[in-house]
C-alpha positions as CSV (number, residue, x, y, z in Angstrom):
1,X,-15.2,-15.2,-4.3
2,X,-16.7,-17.4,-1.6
3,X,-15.6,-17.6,2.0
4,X,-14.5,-21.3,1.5
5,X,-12.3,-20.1,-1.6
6,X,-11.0,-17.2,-0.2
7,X,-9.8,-19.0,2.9
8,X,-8.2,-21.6,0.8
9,X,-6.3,-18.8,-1.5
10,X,-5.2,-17.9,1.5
11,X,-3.5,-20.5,2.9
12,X,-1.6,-20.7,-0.4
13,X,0.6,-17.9,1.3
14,X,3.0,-20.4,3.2
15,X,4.8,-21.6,-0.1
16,X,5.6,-17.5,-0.4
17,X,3.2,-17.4,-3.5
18,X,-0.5,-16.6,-4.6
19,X,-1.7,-18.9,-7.1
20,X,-5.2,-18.1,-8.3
21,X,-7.8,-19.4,-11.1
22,X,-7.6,-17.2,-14.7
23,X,-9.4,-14.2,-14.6
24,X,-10.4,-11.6,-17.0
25,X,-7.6,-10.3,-18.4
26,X,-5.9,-13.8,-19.2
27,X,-6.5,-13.1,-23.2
28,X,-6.8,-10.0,-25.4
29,X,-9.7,-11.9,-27.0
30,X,-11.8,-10.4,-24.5
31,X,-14.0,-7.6,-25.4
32,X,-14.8,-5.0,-22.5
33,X,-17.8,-6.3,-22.1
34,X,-16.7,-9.8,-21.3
35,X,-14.1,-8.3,-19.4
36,X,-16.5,-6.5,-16.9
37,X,-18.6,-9.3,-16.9
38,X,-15.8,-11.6,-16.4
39,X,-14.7,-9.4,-13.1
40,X,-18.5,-9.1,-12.1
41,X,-18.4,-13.1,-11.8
42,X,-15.3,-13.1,-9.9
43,X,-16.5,-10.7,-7.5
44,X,-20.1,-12.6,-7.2
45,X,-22.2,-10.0,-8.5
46,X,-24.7,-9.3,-10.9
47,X,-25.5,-5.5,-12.7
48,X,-28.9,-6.0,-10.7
49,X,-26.7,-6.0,-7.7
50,X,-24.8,-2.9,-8.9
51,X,-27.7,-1.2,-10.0
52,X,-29.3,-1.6,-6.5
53,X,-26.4,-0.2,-4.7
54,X,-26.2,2.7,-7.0
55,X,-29.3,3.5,-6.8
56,X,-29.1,3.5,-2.9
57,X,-26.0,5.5,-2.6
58,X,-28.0,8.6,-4.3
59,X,-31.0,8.2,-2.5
60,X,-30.2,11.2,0.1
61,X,-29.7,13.5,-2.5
62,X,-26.3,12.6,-3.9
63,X,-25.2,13.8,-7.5
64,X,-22.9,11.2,-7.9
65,X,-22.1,7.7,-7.0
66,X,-19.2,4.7,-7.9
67,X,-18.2,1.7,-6.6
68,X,-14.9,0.5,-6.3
69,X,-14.4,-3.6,-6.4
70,X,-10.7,-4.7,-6.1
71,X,-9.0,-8.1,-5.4
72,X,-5.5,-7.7,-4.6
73,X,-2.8,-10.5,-4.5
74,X,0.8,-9.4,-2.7
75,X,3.8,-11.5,-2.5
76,X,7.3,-11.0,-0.9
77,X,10.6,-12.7,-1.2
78,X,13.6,-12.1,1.1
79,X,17.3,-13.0,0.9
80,X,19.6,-12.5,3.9
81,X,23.1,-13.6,4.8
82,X,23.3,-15.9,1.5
83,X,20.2,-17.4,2.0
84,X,16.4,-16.8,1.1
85,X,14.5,-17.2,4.6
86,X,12.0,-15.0,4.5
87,X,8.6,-14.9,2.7
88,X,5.0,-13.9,3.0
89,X,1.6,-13.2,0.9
90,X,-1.4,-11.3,1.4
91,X,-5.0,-11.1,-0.1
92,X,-6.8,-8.1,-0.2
93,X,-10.5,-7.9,-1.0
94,X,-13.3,-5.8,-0.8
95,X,-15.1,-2.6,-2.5
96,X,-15.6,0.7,-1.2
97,X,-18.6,3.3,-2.2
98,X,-18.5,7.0,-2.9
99,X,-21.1,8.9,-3.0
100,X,-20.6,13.2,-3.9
101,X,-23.1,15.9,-2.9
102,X,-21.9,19.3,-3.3
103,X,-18.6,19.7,-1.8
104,X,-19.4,16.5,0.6
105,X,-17.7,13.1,-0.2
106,X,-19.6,10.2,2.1
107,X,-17.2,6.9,1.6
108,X,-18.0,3.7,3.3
109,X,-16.2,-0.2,2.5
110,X,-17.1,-3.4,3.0
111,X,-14.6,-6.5,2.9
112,X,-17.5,-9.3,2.3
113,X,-18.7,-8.8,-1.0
114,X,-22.9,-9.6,-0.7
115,X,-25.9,-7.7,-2.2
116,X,-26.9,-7.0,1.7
117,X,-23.4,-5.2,2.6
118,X,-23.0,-3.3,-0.3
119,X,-26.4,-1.4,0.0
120,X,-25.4,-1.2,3.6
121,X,-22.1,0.7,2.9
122,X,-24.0,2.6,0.0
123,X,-26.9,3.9,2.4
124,X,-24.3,5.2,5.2
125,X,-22.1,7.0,2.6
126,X,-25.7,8.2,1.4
127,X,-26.4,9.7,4.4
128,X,-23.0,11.0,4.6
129,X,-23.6,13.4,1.6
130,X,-27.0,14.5,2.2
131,X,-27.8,16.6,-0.5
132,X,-31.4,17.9,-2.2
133,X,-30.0,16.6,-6.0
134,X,-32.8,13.5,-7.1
135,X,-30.4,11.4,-9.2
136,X,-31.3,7.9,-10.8
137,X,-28.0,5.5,-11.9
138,X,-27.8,5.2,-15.8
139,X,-27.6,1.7,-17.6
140,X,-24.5,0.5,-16.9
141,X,-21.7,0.6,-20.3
142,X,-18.8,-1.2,-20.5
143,X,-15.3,1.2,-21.1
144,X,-13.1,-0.4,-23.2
145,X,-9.1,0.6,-22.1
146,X,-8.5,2.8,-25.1
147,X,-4.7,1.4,-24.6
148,X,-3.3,-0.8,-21.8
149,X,0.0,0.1,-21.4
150,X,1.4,-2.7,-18.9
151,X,0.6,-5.9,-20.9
152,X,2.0,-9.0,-19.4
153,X,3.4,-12.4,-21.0
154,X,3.7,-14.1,-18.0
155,X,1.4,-13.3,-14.7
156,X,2.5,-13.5,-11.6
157,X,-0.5,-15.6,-10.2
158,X,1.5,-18.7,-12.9
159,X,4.8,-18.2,-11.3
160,X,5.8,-20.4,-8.1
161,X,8.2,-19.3,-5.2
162,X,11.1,-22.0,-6.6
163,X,11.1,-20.2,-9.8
164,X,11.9,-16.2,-7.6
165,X,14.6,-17.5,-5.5
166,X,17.2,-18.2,-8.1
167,X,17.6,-14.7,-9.0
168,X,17.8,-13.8,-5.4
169,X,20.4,-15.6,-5.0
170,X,22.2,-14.4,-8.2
171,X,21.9,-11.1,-7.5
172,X,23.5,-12.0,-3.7
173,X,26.2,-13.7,-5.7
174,X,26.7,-10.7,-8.2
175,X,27.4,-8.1,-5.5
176,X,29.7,-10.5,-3.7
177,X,31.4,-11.0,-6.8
178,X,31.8,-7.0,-7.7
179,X,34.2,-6.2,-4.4
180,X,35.8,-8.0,-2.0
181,X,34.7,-5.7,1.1
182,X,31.1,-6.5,0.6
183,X,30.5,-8.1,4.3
184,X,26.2,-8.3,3.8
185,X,23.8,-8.4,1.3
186,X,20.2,-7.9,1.7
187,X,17.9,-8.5,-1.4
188,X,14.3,-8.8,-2.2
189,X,11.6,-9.3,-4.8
190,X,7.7,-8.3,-4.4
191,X,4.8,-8.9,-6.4
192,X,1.5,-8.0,-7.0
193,X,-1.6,-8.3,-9.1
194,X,-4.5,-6.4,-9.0
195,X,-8.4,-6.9,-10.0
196,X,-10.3,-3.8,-10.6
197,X,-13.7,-3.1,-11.4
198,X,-15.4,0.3,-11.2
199,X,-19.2,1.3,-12.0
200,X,-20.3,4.7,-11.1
201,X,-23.6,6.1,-11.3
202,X,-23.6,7.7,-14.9
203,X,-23.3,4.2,-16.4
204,X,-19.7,4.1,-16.5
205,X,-18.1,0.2,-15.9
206,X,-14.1,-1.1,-16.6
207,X,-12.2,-3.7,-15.4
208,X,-8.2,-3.2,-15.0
209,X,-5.9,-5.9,-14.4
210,X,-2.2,-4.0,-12.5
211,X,0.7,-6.2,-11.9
212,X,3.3,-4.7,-10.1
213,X,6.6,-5.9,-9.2
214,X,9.9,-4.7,-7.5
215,X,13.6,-5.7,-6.9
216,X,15.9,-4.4,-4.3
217,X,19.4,-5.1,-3.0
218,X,21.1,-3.7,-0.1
219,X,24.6,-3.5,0.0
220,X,26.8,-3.1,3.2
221,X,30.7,-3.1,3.1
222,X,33.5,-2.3,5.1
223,X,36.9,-0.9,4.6
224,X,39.4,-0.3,7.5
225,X,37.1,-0.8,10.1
226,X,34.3,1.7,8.4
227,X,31.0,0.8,7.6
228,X,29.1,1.7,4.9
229,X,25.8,0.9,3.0
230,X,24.0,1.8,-0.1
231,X,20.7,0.5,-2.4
232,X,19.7,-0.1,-5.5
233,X,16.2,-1.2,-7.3
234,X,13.7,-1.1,-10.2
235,X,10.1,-1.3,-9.9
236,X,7.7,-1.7,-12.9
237,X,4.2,-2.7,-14.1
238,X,5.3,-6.6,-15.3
239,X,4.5,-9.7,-15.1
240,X,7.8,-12.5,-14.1
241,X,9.2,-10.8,-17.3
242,X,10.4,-8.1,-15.4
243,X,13.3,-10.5,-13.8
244,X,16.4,-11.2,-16.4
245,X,19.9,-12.1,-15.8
246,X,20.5,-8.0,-16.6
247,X,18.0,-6.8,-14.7
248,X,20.4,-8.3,-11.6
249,X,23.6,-7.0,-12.8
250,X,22.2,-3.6,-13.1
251,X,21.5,-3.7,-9.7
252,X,24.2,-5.5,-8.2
253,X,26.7,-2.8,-10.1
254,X,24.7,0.1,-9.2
255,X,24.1,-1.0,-5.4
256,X,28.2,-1.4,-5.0
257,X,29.3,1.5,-7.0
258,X,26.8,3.6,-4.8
259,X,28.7,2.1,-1.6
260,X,32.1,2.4,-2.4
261,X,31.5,5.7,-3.4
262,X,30.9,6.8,-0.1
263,X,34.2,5.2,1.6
264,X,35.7,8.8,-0.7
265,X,33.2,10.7,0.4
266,X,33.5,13.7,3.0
267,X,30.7,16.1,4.5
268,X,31.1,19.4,2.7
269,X,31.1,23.2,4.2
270,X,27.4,24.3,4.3
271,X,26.0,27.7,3.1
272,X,24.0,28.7,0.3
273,X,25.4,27.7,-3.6
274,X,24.4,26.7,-6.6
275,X,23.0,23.6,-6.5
276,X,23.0,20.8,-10.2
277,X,20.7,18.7,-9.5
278,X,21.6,15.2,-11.6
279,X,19.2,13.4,-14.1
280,X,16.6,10.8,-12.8
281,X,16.6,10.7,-9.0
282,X,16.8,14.5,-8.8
283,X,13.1,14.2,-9.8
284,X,11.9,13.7,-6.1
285,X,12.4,17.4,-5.8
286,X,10.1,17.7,-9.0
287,X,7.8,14.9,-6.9
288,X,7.6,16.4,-3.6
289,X,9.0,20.3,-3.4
290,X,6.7,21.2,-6.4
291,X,4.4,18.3,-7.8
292,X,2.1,18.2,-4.9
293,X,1.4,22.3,-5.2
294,X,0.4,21.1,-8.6
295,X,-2.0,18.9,-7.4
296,X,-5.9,20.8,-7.5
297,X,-7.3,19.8,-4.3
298,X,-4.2,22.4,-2.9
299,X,-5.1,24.9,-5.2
300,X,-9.4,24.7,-5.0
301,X,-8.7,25.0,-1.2
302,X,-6.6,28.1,-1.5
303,X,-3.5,26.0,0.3
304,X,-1.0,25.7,-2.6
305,X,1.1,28.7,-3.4
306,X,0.4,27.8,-7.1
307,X,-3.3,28.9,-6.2
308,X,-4.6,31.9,-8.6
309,X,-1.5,31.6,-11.1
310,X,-3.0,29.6,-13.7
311,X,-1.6,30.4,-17.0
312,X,1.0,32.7,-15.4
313,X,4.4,32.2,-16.1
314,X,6.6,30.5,-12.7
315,X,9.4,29.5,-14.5
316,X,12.2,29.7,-17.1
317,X,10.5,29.6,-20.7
318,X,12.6,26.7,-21.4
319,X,10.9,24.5,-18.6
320,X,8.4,21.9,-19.8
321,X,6.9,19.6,-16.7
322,X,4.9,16.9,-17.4
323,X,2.7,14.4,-15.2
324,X,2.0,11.2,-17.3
325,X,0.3,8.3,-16.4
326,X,1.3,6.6,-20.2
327,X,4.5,5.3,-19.9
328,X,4.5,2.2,-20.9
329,X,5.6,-0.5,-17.8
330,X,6.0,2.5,-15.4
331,X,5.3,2.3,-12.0
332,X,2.8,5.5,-12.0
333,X,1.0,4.6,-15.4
334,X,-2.6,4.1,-15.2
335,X,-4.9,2.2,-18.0
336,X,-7.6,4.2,-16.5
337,X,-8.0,6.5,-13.5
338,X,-9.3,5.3,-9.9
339,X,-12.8,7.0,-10.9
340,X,-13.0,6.2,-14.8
341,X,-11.1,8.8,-16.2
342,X,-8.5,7.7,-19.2
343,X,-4.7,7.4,-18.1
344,X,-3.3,10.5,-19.7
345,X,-0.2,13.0,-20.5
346,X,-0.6,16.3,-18.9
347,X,1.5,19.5,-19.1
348,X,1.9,20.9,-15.8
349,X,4.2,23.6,-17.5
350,X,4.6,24.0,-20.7
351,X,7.3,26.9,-21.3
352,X,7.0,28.1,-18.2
353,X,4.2,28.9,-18.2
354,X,1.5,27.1,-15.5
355,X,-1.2,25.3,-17.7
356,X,-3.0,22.8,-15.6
357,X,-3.3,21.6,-12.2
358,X,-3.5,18.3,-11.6
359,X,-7.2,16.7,-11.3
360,X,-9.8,14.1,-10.3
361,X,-13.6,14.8,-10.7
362,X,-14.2,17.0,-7.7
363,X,-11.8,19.4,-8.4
364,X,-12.6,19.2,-12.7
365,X,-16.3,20.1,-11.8
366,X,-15.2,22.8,-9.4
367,X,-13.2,24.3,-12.2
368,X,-15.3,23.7,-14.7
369,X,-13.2,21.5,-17.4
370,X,-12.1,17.6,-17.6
371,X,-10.2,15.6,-14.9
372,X,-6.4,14.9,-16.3
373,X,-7.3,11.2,-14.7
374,X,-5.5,11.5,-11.6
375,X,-8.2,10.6,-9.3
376,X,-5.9,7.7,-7.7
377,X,-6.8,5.9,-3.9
378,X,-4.5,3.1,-2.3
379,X,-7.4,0.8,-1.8
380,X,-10.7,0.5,-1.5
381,X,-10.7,1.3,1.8
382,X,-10.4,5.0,0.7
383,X,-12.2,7.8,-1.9
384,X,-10.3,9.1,-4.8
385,X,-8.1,12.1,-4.7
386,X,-5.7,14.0,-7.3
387,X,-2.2,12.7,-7.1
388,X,0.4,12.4,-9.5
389,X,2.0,9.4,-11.4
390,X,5.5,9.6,-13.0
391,X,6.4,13.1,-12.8
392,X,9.2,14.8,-14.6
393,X,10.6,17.3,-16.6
394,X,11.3,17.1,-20.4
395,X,14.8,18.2,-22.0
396,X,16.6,21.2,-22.1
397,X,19.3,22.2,-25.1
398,X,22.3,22.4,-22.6
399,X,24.9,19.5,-22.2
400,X,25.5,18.6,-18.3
401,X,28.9,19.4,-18.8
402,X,28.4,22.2,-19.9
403,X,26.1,23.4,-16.8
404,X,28.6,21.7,-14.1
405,X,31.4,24.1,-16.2
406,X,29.6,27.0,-15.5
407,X,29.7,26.8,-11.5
408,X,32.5,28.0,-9.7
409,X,31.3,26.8,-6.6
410,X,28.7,24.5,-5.3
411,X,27.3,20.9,-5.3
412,X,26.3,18.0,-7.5
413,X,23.8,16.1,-6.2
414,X,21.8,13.1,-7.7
415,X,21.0,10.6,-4.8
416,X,18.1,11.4,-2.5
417,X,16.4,9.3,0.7
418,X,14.0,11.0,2.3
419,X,12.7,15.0,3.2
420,X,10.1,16.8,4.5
421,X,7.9,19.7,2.6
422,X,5.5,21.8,3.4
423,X,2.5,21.9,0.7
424,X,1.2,25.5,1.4
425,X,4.6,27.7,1.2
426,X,6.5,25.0,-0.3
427,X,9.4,25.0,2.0
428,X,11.4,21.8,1.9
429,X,14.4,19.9,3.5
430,X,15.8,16.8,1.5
431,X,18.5,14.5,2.8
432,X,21.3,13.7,-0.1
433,X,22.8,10.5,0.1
434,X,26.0,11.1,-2.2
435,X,26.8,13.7,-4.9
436,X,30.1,15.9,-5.3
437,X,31.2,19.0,-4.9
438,X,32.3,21.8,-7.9
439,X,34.9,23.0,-8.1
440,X,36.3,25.7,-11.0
441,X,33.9,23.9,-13.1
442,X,34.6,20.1,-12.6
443,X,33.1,17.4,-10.4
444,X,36.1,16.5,-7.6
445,X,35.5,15.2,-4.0
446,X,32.6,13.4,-3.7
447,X,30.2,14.1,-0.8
448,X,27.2,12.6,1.5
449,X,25.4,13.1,4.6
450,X,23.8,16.3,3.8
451,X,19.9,18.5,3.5
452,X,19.5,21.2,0.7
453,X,17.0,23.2,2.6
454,X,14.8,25.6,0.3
455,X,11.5,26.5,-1.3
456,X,9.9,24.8,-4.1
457,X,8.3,27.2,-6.3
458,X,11.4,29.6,-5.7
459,X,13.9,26.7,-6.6
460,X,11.3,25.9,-9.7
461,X,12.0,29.4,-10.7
462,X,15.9,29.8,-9.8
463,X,16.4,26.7,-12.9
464,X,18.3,28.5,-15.3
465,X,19.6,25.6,-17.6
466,X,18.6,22.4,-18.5
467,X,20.4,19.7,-20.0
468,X,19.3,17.3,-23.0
469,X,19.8,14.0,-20.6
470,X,16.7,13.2,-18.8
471,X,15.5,10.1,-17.5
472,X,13.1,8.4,-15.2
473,X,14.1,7.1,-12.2
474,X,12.4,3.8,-12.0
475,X,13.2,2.5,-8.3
476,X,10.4,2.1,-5.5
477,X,9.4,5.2,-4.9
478,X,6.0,6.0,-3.2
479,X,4.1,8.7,-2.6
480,X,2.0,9.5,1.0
481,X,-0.6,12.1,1.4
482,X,-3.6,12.7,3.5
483,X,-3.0,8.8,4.9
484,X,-3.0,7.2,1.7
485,X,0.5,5.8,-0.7
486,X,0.3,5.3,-4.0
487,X,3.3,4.5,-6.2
488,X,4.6,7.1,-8.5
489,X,7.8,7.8,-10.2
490,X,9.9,11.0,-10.7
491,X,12.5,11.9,-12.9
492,X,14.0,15.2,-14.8
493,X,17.5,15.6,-16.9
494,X,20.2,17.6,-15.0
495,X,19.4,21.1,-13.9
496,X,21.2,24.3,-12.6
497,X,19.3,25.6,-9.3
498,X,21.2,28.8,-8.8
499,X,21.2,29.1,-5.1
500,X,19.9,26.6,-2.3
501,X,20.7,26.5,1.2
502,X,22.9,23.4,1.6
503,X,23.1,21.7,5.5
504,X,26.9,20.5,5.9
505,X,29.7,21.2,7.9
506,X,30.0,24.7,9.2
């Protein structure tokens, strides 16, 4: 894309939408290799180009060498006190280069695409990872997706800001409509679209085309002079499909009911207790607590407790956890991996029993087997590292009923904001929005405002029963490590933890 283009894209951004020629994925006529070569003329370079750079990123010594190319249009629409006043859009452009040498990774961007830059950024991440390896770049071969699973019927680039607002506005006027002591109503609706193409030094190329898109409401009422506020949203890999006139009553219901809920709720007595962890959102302790010891990097580097206990048994036989970049739509999916590698369904745990860490193409050559394709990076602006995509656990055989009957005592939780961990020991503090407590067996007074404190692998281990209910929670959730986010999704059917430590009233 030229400089005169680019600046003209740009200015685009003051009607709140990105509008931008067809690209490479507009038809599934294309074959890969008029896709790649499609995305090779958008960027403005040739396989000569690519070759050249390749061959100047291993010229130290390197064993290994890709470049990343992306082309990123973001879009944001905001509604506030009835009225849609707030908008804004973003390009982001550039490509970033990698180059491995033993356990070195030298990494190096550029933001204007031209032959001179990119050998450039490829001779300082050379230099980076000095190594004694003499490596030449194979012929570059186009990668078909083997499946893409986040088709779109109608892209986002096609769609104009007077065709968002509408359901802003009915999604303002559906919360309104659901209780009378809604006072405010904050919604929004983002978008994005992403060009990728990748060519590494073993003659791998692809081209991935990943819309994204997100709605959100914010609800705030008042009862008897008390405040309170609670959110919904969904998040998914669509195009304007994603936005339906159900789509905004699920979110307007479930952003009220969340509110008023907490007008009953009170702060309960802490202590430690057993702890049933509800389906969906109760996945971010999956995601956080747990998931990131998973991920191989931790365990190669001896920081993960998980470290030395693959194929050991860490939990109940009946536990099954999966990290899956297949589903189709989600958030986390992946067509293909940040560094070539297939989106894929890996067991974690499969009957409690640890069978894979989770891996990108450092840590698969360290141990000696395939990466699971969870070499993921924000941007080009940084290398690949293993992180996870929607994490969750699969059914058990118990009913949650039947698991809330069997506590005496203790909490119901299934509504999370935020929490800290701590990736070597696993040691975790998560702040619960709203939940209930148990008592004899049944859900009563409902409950908010509190941290169940406790350690991962320990509360991975203290799940006694699962239920048959799980699901996904598909809201905005996204994941930060070392610097970089990603998004990601989490989910897991109901659970018995049989003790946590749970922060309340004393």
């Amino acid at each position: 894309m030229n400089r005169r283009n680019f600046i003209h894209t740009g200015s685009l951004a003051l009607a709140g939408t990105i509008v931008t020629r067809p690209f490479a994925n507009a038809s599934p006529k294309h074959t890969a290799a008029t896709a790649v070569n499609a995305a090779m003329d958008h960027f403005g370079v040739s396989k000569n180009d690519i070759r050249n750079t390749l061959a100047a990123a291993l010229e130290k010594g390197g064993y290994y060498a890709d470049l990343f190319f992306e082309h990123t249009f973001n879009n944001y629409v905001g509604l506030q006190d009835g009225a849609v006043n707030r908008c804004n859009s973003n390009i982001d452009f550039g490509m970033g280069v990698r180059v491995l040498s033993g356990d070195q990774t030298g990494y190096a961007y550029i933001e204007d695409i031209t032959p001179q830059e990119m050998l450039k950024a490829a001779r300082t991440a050379a230099r980076i990872a000095d190594g004694s390896a003499k490596t030449a770049p194979a012929a570059l071969t186009e990668k078909p997706l083997k499946k893409n699973y986040y088709t779109v019927s109608t892209r986002w680039e096609e769609v104009l800001l007077k065709d968002k607002t509408p359901y802003l506005q009915r999604l303002n006027e559906k919360v309104f409509a659901l209780d009378k002591r809604v006072q405010k109503v904050s919604a929004s609706l983002s978008d994005s679209t992403t060009h990728i193409l990748f060519c590494n030094s073993e003659g791998v190329s692809y081209y991935d085309y990943r819309p994204m898109s997100s709605l959100s409401a914010l609800c705030i009422m008042q009862e008897n002079g008390r405040t309170e506020s609670n959110y919904a949203s969904r998040a998914y890999r669509k195009g304007f499909e994603f936005l339906t006139d159900e789509l905004t009553d699920v979110i307007a219901r479930e952003a009220v009911e969340k509110t008023a809920l907490l007008f009953k709720a009170v702060k309960p007595k802490g202590g430690e207790m057993p702890v049933v962890m509800g389906a969906g959102g109760s996945g971010i302790l999956l995601h956080e607590a747990i998931g990131h010891a998973f991920e191989a990097d931790f365990n190669r580097k001896n920081v993960s407790i998980f470290a030395g206990q693959l194929h050991k048994k860490v939990c109940n036989e009946h536990i099954n956890v999966v990290d899956d970049g297949t589903i189709p739509f989600n958030r986390g999916s992946v067509n293909i991996d940040d560094e070539g590698t297939d989106g894929q369904k890996t067991y974690i745990v499969r009957e409690g029993i640890l069978t894979s860490y989770l891996h990108d193409r450092i840590s698969a050559r360290h141990y000696g087997i395939a990466s699971t394709g969870n070499g993921r990076r924000e941007s080009f602006r940084y290398p690949p590292m293993p992180r996870m995509r929607a994490t969750y656990m699969e059914a058990g055989d118990r009913k949650e009923k039947d698991i809330i009957a069997s506590v005496k005592k203790g909490i119901f939780v299934d509504n999370f904001t935020n929490g800290q961990v701590q990736i070597g020991a696993g040691d975790f503090t998560f702040f619960v929005k709203s939940g209930y407590l148990i008592e004899n067996g049944e859900l009563t007074q409902p409950i908010k405002d509190i941290n169940i404190i406790g350690n991962g692998p320990k509360a991975l281990a203290d799940i006694t029963l699962v239920a048959d209910n799980p699901a996904i929670d598909n809201g905005t959730w996204t994941c930060g490590k070392d610097g970089q986010s990603c998004p990601v999704t989490c989910g897991m059917p109901s659970v018995l933890v049989g003790k946590l430590t749970v922060g309340g009233n004393s």
